[in-house]
C-alpha positions in Angstrom: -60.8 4.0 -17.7 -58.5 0.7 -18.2 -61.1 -0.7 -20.6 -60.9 2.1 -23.2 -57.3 2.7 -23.3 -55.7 1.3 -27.1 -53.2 -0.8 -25.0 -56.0 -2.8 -23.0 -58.4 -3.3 -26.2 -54.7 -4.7 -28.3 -54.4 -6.8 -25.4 -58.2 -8.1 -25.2 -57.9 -8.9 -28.9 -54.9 -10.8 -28.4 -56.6 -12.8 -25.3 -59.9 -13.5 -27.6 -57.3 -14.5 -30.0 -55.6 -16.7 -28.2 -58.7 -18.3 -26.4 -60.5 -18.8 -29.6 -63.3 -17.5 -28.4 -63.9 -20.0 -25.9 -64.8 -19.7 -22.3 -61.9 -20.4 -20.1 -60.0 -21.2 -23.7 -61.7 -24.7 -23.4 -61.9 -26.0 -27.0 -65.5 -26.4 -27.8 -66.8 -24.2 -25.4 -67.8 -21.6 -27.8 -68.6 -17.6 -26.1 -72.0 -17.0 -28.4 -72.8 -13.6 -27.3 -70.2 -11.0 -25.3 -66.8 -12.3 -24.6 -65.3 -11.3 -20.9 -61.2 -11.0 -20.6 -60.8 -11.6 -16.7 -58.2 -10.9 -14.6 -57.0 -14.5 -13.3 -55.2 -13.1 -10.1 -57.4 -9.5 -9.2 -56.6 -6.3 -10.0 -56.4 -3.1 -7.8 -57.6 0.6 -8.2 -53.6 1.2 -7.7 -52.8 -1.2 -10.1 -54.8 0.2 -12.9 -53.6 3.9 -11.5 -49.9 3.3 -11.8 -50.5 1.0 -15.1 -49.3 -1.9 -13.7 -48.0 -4.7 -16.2 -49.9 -7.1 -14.9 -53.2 -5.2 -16.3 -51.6 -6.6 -19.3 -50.1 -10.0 -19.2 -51.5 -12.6 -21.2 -50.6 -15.3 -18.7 -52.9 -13.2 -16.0 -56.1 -13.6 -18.3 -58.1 -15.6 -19.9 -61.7 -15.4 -21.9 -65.3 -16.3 -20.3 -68.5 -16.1 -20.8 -70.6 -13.4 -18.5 -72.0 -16.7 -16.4 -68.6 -18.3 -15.8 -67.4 -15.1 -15.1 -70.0 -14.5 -12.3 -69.0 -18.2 -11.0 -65.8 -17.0 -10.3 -66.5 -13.9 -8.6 -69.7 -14.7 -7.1 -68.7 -18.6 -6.3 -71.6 -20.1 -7.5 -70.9 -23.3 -9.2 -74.4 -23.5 -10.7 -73.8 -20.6 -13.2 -70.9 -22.5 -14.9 -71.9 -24.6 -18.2 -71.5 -28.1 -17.9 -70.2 -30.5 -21.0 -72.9 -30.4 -23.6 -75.7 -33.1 -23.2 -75.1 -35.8 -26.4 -78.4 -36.0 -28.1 -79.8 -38.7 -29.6 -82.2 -39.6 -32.9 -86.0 -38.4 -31.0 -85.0 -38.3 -27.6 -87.2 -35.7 -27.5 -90.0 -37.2 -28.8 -90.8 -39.9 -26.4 -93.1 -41.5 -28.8 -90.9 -42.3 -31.3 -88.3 -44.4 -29.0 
């Protein structure tokens, strides 16, 4: 399996690394639970069978979270995190406006 082998767990780092930890490497779009390393352009079974390079190349991945990364795959916009509401002093306490 691709994701156990040394050389793709080196290269995950590296991505993670890279990404700091963000989804899609957007600063401020912190991963807070499991970080996903996805393929930008897919992958094949022959591709992982004859160890192609581009299982590896850093400018074929990039970090997401598991709902972005169902976006992408799955095409539904929804899934994907929009920019984070900016909250107020009791906006949440409508009696206290």
């Amino acid at each position: 399996l691709l994701y156990k082998l040394p050389d793709w767990k080196s290269t995950r780092n590296r991505v993670i690394l890279r990404d700091n930890g963000c989804d899609l490497g957007i600063e401020g779009r912190e991963i807070h639970g499991p970080v996903l390393v996805h393929h930008i352009n897919p992958i094949t079974v022959e591709d992982i069978k004859n160890r192609s390079p581009k299982l590896f190349d850093l400018d074929n991945l990039i970090t997401t979270m598991l709902s972005t990364h169902n976006a992408i795959h799955y095409g539904t916009e929804e899934l994907i995190i929009k920019a984070p509401i900016e909250r107020s002093r009791n906006d949440t306490c409508p009696w206290r406006h």
